[in-house]
N, C-alpha and C positions, 0 to 999 in steps of 0.2 A: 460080898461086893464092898469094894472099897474106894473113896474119891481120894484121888492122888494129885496134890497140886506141885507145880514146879516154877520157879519165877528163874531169871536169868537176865542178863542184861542183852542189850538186843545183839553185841557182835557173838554172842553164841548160840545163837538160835540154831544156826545147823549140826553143831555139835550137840545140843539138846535132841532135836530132830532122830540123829545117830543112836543115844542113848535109849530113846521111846524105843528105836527098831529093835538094837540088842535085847532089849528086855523085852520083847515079845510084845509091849502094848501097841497095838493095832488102832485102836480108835480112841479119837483126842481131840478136842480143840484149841486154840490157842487166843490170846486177845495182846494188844499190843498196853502196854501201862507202864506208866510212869513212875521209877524210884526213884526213893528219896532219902538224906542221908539227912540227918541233924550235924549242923555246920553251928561250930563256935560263932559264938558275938563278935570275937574279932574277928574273924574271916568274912561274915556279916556286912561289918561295917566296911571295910575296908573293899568290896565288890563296888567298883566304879558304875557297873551295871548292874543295882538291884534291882529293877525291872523285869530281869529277864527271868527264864524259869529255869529254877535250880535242881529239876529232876533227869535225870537219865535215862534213856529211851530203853527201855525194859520189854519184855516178854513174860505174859502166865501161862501157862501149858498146862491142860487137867485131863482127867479122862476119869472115870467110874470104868475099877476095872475088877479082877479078879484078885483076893486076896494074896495067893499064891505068886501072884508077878511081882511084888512090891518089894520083898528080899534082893532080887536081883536089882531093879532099880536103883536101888538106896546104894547099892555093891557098886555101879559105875556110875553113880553120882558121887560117892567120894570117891572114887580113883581119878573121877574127873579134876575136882578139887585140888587133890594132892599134889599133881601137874599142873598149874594154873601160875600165870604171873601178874595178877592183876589183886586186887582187894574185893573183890566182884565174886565169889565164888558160888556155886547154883545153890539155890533154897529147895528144901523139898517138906510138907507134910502131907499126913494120911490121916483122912476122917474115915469113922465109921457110916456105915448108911443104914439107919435101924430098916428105911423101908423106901420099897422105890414102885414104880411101874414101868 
């Protein structure tokens, strides 16, 4: 058993979605969160609005799944990448799980 997480920014959530299904992972939850990039001082200073909040409306997708599915994931997580035209490309890690119920 394996915990699989995946972050995304939020206009790709169905294209994430897509990827769970081809890799076989069936059961998943998702939570909406906020990224964040470290922005120079001068871009900093120069935000007429720094008030406002400098995160990106983001997605985390995880699932405790079978070790065996997580090759294939990783497989159409970079291909997803490789086609992408944004700076935003999908995150992905895998923990192990010494012990669960």
């Amino acid at each position: 058993m394996k915990l699989v997480i995946v972050t995304a920014v939020e206009e790709f959530q169905k294209e994430v979605l897509k990827i769970f299904k081809k890799a076989n992972i069936e059961n998943f939850s998702s939570s909406d969160i906020d990224g964040h990039k470290n922005v120079p001082q001068l871009l900093k200073a120069s935000n007429w609005f720094s008030a406002e909040k400098n995160g990106n409306e983001s997605i985390m997708f995880f699932s405790f799944t079978k070790a065996e599915k997580i090759d294939g994931l990783f497989v159409l997580i970079e291909d997803f990448n490789k086609n992408i035209k944004t700076n935003n490309p999908l995150k992905a890690i895998v923990l192990p799980i010494e012990r669960y119920i």
